[in-house]
Each structure stands twice: as structure tokens, then as C-alpha cells.
Backbone as CSV, one residue per row, in Angstrom:
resi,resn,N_x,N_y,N_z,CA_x,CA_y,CA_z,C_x,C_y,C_z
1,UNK,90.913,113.607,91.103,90.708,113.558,92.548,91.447,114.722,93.194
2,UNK,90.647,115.717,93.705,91.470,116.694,94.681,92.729,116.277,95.723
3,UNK,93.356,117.343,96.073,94.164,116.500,96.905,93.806,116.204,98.339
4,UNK,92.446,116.291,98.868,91.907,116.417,100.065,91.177,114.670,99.637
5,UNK,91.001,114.423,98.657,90.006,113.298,98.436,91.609,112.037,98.676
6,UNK,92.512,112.657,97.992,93.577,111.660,97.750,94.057,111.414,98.789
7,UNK,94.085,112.477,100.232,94.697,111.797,101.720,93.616,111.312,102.288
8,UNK,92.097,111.439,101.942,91.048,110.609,101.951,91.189,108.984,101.645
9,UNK,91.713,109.242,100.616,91.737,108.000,99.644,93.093,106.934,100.198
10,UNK,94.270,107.739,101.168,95.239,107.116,101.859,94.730,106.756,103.089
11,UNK,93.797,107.494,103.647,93.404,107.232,104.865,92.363,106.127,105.411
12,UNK,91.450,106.254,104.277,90.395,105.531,104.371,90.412,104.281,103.629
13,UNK,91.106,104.647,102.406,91.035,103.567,101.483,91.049,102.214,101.727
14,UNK,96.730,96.539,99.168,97.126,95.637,99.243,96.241,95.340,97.653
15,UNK,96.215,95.151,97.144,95.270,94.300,96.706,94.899,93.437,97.742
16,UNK,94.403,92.380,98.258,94.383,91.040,99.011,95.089,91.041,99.429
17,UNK,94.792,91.342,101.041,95.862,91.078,102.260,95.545,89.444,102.341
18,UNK,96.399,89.061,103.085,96.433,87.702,103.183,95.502,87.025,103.297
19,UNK,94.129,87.798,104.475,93.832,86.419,105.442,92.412,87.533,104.542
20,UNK,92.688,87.898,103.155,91.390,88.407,103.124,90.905,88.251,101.322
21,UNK,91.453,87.504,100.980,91.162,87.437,99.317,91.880,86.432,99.107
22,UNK,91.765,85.619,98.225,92.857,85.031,96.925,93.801,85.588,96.112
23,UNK,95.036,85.440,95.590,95.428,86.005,94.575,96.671,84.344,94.779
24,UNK,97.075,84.098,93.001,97.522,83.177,93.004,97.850,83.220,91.561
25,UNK,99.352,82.568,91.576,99.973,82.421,89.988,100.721,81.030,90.285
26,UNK,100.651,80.449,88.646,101.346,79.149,88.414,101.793,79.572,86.991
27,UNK,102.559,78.636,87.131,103.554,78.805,85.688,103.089,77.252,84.723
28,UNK,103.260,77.746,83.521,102.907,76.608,82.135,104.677,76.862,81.548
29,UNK,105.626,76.203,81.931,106.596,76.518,81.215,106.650,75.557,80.625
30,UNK,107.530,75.932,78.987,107.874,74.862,77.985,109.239,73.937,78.305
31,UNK,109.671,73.525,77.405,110.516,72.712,77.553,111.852,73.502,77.984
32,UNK,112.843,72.629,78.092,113.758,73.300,78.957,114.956,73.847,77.833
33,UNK,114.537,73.411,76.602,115.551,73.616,75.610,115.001,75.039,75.402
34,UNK,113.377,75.187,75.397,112.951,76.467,74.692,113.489,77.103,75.659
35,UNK,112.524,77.179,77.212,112.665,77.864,78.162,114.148,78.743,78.627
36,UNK,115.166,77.454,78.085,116.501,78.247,78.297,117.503,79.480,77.661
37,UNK,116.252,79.654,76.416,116.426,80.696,75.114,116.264,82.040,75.661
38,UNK,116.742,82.608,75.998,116.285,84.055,76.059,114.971,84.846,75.327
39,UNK,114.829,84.041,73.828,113.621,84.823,73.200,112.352,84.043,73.401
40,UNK,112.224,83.109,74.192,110.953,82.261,73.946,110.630,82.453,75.621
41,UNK,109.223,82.420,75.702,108.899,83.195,77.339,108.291,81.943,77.864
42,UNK,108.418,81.669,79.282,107.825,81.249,80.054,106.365,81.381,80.427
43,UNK,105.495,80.553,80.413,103.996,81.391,80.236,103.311,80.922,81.650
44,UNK,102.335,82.245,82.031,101.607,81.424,83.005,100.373,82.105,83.414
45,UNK,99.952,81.966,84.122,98.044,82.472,84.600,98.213,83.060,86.178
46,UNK,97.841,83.883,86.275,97.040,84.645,87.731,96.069,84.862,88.037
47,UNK,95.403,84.242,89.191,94.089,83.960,89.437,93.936,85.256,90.483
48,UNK,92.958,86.283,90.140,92.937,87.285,91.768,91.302,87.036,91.667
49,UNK,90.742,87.439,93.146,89.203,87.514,93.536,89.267,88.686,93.901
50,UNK,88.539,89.461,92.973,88.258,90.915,93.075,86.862,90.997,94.263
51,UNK,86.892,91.835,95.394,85.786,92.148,95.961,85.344,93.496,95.621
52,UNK,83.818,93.441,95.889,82.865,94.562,95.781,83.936,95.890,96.365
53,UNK,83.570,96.791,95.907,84.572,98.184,96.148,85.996,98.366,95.659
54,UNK,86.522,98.636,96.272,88.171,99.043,95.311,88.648,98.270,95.584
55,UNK,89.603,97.840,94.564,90.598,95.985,94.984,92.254,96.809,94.176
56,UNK,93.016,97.063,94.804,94.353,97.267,94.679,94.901,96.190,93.530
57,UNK,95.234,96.412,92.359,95.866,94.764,91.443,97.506,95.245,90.742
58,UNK,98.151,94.390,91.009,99.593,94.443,90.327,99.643,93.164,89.029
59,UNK,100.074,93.086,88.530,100.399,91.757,87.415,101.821,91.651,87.852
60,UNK,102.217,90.011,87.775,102.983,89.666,88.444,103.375,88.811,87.012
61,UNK,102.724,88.968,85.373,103.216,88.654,84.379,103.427,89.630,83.294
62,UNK,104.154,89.596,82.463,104.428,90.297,81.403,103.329,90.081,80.375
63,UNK,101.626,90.909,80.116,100.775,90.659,79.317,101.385,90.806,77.616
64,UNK,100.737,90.047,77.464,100.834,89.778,75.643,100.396,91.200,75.012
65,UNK,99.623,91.797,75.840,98.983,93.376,74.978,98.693,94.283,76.580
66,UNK,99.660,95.243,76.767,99.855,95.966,77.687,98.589,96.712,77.708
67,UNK,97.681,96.773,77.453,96.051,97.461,77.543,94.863,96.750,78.001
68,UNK,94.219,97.984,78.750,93.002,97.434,79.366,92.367,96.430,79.176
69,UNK,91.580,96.374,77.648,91.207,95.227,77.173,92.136,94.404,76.862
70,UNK,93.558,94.469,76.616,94.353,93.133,76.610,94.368,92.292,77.684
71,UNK,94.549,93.479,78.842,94.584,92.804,80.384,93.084,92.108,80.828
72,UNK,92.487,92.761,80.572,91.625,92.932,81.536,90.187,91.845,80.630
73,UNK,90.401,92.199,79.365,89.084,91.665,78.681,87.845,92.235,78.953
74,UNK,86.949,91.336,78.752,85.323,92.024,79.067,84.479,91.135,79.798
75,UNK,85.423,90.752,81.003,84.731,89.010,81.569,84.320,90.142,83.111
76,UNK,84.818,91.595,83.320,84.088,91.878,84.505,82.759,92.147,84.425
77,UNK,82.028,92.859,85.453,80.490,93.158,85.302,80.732,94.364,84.769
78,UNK,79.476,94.868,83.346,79.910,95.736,82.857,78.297,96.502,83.119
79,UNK,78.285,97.701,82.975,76.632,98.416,82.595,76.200,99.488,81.456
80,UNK,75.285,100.003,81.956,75.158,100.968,80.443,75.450,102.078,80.992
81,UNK,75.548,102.877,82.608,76.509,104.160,82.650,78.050,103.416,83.211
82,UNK,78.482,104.907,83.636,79.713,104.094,84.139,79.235,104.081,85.839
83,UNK,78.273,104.989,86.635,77.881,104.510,87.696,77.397,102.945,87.906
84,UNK,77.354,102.685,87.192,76.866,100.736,87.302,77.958,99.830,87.073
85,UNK,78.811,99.944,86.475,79.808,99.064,85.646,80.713,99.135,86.762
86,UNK,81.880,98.175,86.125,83.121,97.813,86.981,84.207,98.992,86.502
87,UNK,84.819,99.689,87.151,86.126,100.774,86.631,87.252,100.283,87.276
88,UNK,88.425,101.248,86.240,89.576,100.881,86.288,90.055,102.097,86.272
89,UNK,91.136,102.656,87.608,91.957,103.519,87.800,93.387,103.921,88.045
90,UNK,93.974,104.444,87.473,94.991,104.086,87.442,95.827,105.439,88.424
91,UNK,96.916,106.078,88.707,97.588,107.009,89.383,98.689,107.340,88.707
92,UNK,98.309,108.760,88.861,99.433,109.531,88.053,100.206,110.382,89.370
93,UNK,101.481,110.100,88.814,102.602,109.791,89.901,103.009,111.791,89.921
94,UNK,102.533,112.257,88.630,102.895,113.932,88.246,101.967,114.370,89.644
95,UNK,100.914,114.212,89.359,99.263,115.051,89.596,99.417,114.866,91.031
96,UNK,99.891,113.258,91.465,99.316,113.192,92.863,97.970,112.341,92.563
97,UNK,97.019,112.182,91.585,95.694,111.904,91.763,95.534,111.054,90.715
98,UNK,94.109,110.186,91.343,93.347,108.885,89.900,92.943,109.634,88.855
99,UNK,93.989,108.757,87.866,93.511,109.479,86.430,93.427,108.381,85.335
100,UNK,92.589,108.631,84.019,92.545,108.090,83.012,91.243,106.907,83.371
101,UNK,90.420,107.284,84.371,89.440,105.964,84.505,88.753,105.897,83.370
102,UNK,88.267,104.324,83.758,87.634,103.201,82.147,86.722,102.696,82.899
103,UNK,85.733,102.536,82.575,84.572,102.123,82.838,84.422,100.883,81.861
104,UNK,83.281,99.571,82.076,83.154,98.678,80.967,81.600,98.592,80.506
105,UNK,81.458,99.202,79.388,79.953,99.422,78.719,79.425,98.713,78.314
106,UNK,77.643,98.265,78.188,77.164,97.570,77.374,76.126,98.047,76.567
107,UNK,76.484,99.380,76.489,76.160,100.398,75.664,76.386,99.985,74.109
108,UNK,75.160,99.483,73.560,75.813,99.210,71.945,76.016,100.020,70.937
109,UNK,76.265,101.296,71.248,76.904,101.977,70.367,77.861,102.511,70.566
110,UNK,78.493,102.155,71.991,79.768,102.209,72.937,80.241,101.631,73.834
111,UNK,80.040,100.337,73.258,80.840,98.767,73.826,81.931,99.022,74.038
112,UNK,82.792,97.885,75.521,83.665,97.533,75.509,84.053,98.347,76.626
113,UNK,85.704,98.886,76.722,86.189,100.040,77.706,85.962,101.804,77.055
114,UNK,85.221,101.809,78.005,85.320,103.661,77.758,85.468,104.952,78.699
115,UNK,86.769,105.653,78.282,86.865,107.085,79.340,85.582,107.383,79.771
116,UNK,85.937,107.597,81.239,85.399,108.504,82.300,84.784,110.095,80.964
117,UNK,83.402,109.911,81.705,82.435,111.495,81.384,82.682,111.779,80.098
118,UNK,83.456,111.170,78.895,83.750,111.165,77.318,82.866,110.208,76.482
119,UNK,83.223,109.035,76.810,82.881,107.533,76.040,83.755,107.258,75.503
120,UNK,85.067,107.942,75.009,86.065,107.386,74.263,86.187,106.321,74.654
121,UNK,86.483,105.728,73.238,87.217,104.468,73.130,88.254,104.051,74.346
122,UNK,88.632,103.604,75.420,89.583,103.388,76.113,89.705,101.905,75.839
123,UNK,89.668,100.954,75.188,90.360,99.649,74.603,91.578,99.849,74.904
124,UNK,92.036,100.340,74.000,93.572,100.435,73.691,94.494,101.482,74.673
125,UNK,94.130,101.955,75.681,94.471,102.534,76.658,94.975,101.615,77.015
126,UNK,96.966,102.674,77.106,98.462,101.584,77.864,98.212,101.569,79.195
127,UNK,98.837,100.092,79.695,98.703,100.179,81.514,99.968,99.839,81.459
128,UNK,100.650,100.525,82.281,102.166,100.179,82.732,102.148,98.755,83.803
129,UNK,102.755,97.882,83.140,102.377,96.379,83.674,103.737,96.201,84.851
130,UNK,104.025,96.952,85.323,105.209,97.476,86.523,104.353,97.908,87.542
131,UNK,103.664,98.370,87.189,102.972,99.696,88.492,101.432,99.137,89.099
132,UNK,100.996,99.527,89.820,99.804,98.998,90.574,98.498,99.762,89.382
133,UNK,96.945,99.545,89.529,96.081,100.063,89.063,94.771,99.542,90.025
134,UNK,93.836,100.271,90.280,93.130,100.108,91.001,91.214,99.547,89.752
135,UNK,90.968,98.462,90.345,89.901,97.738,89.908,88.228,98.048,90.978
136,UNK,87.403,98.539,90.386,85.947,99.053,91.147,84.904,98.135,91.030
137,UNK,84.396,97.245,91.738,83.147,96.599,91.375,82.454,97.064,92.534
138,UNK,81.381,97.753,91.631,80.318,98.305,92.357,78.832,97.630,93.398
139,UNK,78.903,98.874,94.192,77.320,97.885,95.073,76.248,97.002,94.232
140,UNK,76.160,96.127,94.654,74.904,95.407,94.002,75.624,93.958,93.301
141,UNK,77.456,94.416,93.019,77.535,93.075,91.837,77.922,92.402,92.926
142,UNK,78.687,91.212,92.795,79.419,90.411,93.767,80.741,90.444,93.128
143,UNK,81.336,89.441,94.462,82.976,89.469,94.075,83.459,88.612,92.855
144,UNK,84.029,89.226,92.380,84.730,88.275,90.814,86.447,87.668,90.791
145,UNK,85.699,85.937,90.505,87.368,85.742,89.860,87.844,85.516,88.771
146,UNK,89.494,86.364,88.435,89.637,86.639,87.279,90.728,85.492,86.818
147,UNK,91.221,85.533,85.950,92.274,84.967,85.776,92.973,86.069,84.192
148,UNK,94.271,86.242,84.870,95.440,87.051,83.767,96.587,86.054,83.196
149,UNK,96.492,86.460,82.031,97.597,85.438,81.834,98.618,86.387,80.867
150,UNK,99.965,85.988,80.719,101.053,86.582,80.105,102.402,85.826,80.730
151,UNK,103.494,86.347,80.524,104.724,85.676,80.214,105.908,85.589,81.661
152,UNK,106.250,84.801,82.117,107.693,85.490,83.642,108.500,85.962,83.033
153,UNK,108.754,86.899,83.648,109.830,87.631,83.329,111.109,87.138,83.171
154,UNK,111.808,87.315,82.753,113.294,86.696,82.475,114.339,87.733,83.032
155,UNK,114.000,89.240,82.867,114.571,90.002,83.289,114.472,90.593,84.460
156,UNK,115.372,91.309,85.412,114.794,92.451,86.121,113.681,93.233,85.928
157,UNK,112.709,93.558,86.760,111.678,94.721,86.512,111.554,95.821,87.248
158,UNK,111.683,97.110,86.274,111.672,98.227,87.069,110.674,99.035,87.124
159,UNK,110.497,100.051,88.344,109.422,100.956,88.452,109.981,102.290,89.111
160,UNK,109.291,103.570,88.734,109.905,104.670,89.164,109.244,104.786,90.237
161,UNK,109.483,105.582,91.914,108.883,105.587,92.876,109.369,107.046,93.230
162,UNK,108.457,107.943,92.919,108.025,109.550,93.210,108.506,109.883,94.439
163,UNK,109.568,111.168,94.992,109.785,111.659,95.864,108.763,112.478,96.199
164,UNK,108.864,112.454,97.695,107.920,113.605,98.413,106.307,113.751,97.439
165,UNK,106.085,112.138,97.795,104.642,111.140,97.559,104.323,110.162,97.508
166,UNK,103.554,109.946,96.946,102.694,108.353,96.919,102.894,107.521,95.532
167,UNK,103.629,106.433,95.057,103.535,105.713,93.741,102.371,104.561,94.294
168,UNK,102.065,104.209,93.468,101.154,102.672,93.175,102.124,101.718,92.626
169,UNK,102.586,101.400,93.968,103.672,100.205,93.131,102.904,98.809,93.224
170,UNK,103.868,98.210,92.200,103.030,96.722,92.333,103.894,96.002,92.660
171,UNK,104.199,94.391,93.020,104.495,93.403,92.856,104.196,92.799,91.763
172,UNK,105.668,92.651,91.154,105.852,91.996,89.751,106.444,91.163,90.082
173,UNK,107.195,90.425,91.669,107.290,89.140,91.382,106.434,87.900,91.437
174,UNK,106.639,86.975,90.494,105.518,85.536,90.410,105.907,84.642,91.717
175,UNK,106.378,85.061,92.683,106.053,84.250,94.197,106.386,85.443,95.043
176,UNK,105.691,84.448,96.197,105.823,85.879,97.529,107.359,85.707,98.255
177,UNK,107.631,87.228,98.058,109.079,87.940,98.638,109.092,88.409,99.794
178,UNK,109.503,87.897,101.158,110.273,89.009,102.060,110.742,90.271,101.119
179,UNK,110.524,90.989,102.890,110.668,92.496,102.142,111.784,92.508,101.995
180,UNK,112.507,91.754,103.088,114.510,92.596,102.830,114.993,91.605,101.960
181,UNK,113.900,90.697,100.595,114.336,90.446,99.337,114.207,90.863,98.387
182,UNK,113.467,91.952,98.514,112.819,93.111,97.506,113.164,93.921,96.832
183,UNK,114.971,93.917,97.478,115.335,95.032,97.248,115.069,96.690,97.213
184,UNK,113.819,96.925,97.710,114.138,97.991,97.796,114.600,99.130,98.317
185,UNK,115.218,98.859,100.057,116.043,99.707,100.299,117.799,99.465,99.567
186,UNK,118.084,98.219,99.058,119.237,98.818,97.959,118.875,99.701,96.770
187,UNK,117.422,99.776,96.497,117.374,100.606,95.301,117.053,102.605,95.864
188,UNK,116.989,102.399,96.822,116.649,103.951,96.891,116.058,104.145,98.432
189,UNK,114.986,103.419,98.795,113.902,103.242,99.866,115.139,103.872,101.180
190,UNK,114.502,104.701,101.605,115.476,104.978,103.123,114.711,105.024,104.313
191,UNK,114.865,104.537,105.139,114.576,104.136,106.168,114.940,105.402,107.383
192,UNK,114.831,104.965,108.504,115.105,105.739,109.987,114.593,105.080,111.029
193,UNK,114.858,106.671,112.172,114.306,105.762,113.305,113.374,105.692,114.297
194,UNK,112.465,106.241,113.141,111.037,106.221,113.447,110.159,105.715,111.952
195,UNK,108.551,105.784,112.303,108.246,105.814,111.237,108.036,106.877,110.716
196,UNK,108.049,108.534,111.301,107.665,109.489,111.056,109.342,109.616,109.986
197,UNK,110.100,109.233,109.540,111.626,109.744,109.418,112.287,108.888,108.188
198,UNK,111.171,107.632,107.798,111.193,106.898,107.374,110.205,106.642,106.181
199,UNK,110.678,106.561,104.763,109.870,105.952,103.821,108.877,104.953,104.602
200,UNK,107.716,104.486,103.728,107.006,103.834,104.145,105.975,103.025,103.229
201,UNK,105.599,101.764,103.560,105.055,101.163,102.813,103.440,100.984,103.394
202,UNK,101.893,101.199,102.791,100.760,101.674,102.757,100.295,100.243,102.061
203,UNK,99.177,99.220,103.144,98.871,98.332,102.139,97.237,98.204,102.599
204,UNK,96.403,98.257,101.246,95.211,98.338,101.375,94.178,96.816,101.948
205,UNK,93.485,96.456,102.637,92.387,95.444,102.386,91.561,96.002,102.325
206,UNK,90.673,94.803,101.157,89.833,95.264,100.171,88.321,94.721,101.171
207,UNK,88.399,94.472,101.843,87.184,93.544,102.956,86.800,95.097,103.980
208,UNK,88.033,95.523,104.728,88.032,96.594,105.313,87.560,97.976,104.318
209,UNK,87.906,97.865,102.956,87.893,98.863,102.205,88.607,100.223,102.730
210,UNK,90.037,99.745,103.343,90.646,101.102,104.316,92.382,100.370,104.186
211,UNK,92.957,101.186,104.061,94.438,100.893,104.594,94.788,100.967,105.425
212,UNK,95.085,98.981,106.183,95.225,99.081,107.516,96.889,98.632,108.014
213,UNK,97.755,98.457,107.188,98.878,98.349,107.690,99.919,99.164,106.493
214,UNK,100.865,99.821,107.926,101.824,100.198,107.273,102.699,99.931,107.523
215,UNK,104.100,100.000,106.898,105.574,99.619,107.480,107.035,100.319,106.657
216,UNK,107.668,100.027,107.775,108.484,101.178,107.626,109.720,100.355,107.777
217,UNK,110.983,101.417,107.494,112.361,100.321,107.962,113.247,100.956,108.604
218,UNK,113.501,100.133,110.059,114.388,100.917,110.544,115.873,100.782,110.145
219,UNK,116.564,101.658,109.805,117.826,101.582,109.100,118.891,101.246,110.242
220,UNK,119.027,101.366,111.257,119.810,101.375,112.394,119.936,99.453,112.917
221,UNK,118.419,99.545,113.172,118.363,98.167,113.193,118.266,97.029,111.968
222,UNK,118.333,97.530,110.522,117.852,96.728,109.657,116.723,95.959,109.452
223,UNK,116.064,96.616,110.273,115.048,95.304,109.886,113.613,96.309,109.779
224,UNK,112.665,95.466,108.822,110.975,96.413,108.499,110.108,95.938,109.612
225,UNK,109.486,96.798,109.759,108.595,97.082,110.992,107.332,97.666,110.662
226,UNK,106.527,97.066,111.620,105.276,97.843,111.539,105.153,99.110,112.068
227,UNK,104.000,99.531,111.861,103.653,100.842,112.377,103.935,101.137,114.108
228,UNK,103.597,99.782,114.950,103.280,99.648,116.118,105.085,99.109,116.981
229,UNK,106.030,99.574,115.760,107.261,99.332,116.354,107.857,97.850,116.255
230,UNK,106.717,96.859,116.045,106.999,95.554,115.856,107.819,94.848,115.033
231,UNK,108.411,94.072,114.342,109.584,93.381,113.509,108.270,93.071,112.568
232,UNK,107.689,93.636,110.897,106.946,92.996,110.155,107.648,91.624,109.232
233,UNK,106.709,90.612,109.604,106.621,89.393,108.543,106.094,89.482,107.236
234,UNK,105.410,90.357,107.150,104.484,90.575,105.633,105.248,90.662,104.521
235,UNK,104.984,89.322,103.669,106.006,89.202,102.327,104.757,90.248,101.320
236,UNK,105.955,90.291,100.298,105.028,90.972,99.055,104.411,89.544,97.938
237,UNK,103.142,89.617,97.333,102.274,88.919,97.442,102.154,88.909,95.594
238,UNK,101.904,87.743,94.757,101.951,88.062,93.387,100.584,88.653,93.537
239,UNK,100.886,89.715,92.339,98.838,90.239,92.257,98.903,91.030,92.983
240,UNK,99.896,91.189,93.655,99.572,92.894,94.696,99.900,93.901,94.835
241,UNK,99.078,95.154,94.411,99.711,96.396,94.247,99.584,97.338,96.059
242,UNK,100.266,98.262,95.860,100.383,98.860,97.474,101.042,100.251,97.437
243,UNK,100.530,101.432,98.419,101.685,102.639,98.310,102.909,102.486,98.926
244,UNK,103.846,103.154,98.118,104.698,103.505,98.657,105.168,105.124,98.758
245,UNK,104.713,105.544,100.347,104.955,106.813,100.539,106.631,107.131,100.734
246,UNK,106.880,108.308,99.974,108.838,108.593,100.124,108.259,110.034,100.626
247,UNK,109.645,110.111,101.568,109.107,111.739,102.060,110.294,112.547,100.867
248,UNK,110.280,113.815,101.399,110.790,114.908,100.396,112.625,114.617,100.729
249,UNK,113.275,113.793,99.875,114.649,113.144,99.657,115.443,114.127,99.035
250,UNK,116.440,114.139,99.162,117.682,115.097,98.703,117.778,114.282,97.455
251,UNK,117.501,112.790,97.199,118.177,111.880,95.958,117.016,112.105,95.282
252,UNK,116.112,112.416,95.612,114.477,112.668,94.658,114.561,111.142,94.302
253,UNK,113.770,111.161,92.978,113.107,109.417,92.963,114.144,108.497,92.827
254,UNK,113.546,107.260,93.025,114.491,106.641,92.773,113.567,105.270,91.875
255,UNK,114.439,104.727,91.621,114.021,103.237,90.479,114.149,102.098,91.400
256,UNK,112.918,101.348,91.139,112.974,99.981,92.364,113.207,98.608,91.364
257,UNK,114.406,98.659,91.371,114.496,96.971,90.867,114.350,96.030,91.742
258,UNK,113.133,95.364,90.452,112.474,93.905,91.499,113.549,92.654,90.542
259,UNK,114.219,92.610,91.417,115.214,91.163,91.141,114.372,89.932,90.949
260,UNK,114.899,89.083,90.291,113.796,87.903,89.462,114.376,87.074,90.911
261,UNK,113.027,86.740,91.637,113.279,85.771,93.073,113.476,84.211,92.697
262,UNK,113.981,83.794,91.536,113.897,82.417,91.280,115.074,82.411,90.081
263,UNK,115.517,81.008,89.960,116.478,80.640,88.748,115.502,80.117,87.907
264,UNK,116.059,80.390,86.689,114.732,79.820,85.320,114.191,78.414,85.555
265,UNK,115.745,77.115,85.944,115.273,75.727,85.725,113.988,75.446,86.880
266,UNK,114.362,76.732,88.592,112.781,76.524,88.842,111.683,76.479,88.664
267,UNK,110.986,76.852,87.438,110.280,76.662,86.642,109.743,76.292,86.012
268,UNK,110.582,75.250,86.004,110.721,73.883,85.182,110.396,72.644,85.714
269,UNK,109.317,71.939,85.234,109.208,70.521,85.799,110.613,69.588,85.860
């Protein structure tokens, strides 16, 4: 993607804002003897409703097989080019731009996931299960629901967030967080006292097919705000990926630890 398509692609372009999709996780945890082990994982399912056009997606579990087809399977609508099929894009944080897209074929002599304008094999293509990736279902199919399943985290989860640009961060926690629980202005995020002066957070709906809210933090006053100066309520959402624009920082990137928003025995029947 040029870089004229990519402030296109900011301008015009949440996974599921609130009042505009599903996205939803529950937990299957084991017993409390296992559960309390450090090596035995907590397991559980995420339900998102992908709509027609670009749908923003974060995993809010630790997948069993960090790849497309681990994640993703072959339950979307697939076709025989990749203009027909459902794609998967991901952002490279170097370039600035969508890279590594997968298309899903029913091409039988090139089933399954395959690179953009190649056919390679993309199966086994890694997705960083930290970071956001963007999901395409094209004109003509309808909206799909998925369900992901993999493990809660036990640990902290981290993600790198690009100075002077745009990351695809996700929400990796399994319930919805206030922002000033997010930690991320202790991890790096700086604020001001404007939004022009101020990191900023970019969240897509997929109904609008445009990014319509942004927010920012004022550091003076502590508290995140919308674009329009207002005090924002908008928690971060399991299943939801979103930008986060950093302007050009003297500290350059920084690492966003997402603190585990729950104690293990919550988890627990």
C-alpha cells in the first residue's frame, strides 16, 4: 500500500465498535488445582461477527498454533481468485503499509490460505497474536460468525508501538478495560494539551467502514478524551484491534504492557 493509500486507509477506513457488531469471550477453566499451576492454561472461545468489508480483529487468547490457518481455519467464505475470497492483512510497523496478505482458495490445486499475486502456500504464515490484523469479506458474501479459541493468559502481554506512526495494536485483554487501566500511558503513551500534541488512539467501525473516533490524553488533566475535547468512556473491547498513532518522540518506541485485568481464581467457578 503506498503511503497516500495508507492516510487513505486512516482516513477513510475498532474491530466492532460497540453499538455496531458482536465480539465476545468466555472462559472453560479447569479445576482450580490445575488452573493454579503455572504450566496448565486456562482455556476459552471468542465469538467476533465479521461484517462485509474490512473488520479490524485482535485475539484476546493465546492460540494453540500462532498461524493463519491455526487461527483462522477454513470456516470463512473462500473463492477461486483472491478478488472473491475472504483476505487477511496484516501491518508492517517498518514499511508503514498492509503486508503479507492471504487470501482463502478453493482452488484445488491451491487450497486453503494463499499469498497475495504468488499462490504460495500461506497456511503456516506467523500472526503475532499481540498485535491487531485486519479480516476482508468481500461484496456479495454476508457477515460471518466466527468463533477462536486458545488459552488466558497467565502472564503480562506485550506489544511494540512504532514512533512517529501507526501500530495495529490489539486488545489482548479477555474483558473490557478502561483506558486509564490499560496501562498505556505508564508504558510509554504521552499525552498533552491538545490532541494535535498528543499520542492518539484511531478506532475503526466496520458498519461505517471509516474511522470514526479518536482519543487522546490529556496529561495535565489526566484524563482520555475525545477528539471533540470531551472526557472518553470507551473501554478497550476483547476482539479488538485499533491504531495507535505516536508522533515523532525523543523516547522512540515504546512497549505496551497489557497487565492481566483479573486474578486467576476469577476464572474460576
Amino acid at each position: 500500500m503506498t503511503r497516500f493509500l495508507v492516510k487513505q486507509f486512516v482516513s477513510r477506513l475498532l474491530l466492532f465498535a460497540a453499538c455496531a457488531s458482536a465480539a465476545w469471550l468466555d472462559f472453560v477453566p479447569q479445576s482450580l488445582a490445575q488452573a493454579t499451576n503455572a504450566s496448565s492454561d486456562v482455556v476459552g472461545y471468542q465469538f467476533v461477527t465479521l461484517r462485509v468489508g474490512r473488520n479490524l480483529v485482535a485475539l484476546s487468547l493465546l492460540p494453540a498454533s500462532n498461524t493463519v490457518a491455526g487461527v483462522l481455519g477454513s470456516v470463512l467464505p473462500a473463492g477461486a481468485t483472491e478478488s472473491t475470497a475472504s483476505a487477511v492483512d496484516f501491518w508492517g510497523q517498518s514499511t508503514q503499509t498492509l503486508t503479507n496478505r492471504s487470501w482463502l482458495s478453493t482452488n484445488t490445486n491451491f487450497p486453503g490460505w494463499r499469498a497475495a499475486r504468488s499462490f504460495a502456500d500461506a497456511n503456516a504464515l506467523t500472526l503475532d497474536p499481540a498485535k491487531g490484523f485486519i479480516i476482508t469479506l468481500r461484496q456479495g458474501q454476508t457477515n460471518q460468525d466466527i468463533f477462536l479459541t486458545g488459552s488466558i493468559a497467565l502472564n503480562s502481554q506485550t506489544q511494540v508501538v512504532r514512533n512517529n506512526g501507526y501500530t495495529l495494536a490489539g486488545s489482548t485483554f479477555p474483558v473490557s478495560v478502561p483506558l486509564t487501566n490499560s496501562a498505556l500511558v505508564a508504558s510509554g503513551f504521552i499525552g498533552g494539551s491538545s490532541l494535535a500534541e498528543s499520542d492518539s488512539l484511531l478506532f475503526f467501525n466496520p458498519v461505517q467502514q471509516a474511522f470514526d473516533t479518536t482519543i487522546w490524553y490529556d496529561a495535565a488533566g489526566t484524563t482520555w478524551r475525545n477528539a471533540d475535547g470531551s472526557a472518553a468512556t470507551r473501554q478497550l473491547t476483547p476482539g479488538e484491534a485499533f491504531l495507535i498513532k505516536r508522533l515523532n518522540r525523543p523516547a522512540g518506541d515504546f512497549t505496551w504492557t497489557n497487565p492481566l485485568p483479573y486474578n486467576l481464581s476469577q476464572l474460576l467457578p
